[in-house]
C-alpha positions in Angstrom: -39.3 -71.6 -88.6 -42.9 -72.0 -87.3 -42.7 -75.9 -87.0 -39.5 -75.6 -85.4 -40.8 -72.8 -82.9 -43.8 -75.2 -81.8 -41.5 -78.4 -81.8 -39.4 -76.4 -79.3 -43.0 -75.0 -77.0 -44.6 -79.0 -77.1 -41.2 -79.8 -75.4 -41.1 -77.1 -73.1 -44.6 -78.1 -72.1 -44.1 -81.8 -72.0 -41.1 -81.2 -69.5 -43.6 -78.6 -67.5 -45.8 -81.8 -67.3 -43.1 -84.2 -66.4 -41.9 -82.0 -63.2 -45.5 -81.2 -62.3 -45.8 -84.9 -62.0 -43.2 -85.9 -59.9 -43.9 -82.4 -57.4 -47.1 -84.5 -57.1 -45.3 -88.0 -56.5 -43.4 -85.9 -54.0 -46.3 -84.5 -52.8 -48.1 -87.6 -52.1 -45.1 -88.8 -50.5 -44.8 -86.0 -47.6 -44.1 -83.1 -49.3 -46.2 -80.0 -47.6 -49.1 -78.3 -50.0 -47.6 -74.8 -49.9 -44.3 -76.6 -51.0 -45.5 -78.6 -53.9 -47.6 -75.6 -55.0 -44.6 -72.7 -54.9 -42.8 -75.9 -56.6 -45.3 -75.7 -59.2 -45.7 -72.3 -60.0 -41.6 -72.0 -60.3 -42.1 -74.5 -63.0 -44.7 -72.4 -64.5 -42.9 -69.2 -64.1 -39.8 -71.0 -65.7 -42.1 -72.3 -68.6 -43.9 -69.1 -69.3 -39.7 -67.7 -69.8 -38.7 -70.6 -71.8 -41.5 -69.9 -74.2 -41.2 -66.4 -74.5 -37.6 -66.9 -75.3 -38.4 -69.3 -78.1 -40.6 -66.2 -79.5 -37.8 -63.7 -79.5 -35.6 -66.2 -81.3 -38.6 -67.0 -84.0 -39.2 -63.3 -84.6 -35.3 -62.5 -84.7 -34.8 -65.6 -87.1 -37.9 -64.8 -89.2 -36.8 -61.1 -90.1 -33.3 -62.6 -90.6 -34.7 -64.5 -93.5 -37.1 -62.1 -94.7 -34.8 -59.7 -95.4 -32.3 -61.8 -97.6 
């Protein structure tokens, strides 16, 4: 269950990395500071839920198999 919980947060992460890269492309391309940056911490914000989720589900799924 751990393995698959970290599989899951490295591709959270990897897809936080590939937005934050194109919010730059986009950023280098016209897009306003203050944009790209509340464009980045949405991303962030939607990370940071993402991973807690995966947590809840690991801890749920974890007692589930503990107790049979």
């Amino acid at each position: 269950v751990h393995v698959e919980g970290e599989h899951s947060r490295v591709a959270i992460r990897n897809i936080r990395r590939e937005a934050i890269e194109h919010i730059k492309k986009l950023q280098k391309q016209g897009v306003s500071e203050d944009l790209a940056g509340d464009a980045e911490k949405e991303v962030q914000e939607m990370t940071n839920s993402n991973i807690a989720q995966v947590e809840k589900h690991l801890v749920a799924k974890e007692k589930e198999i503990m107790s049979i």
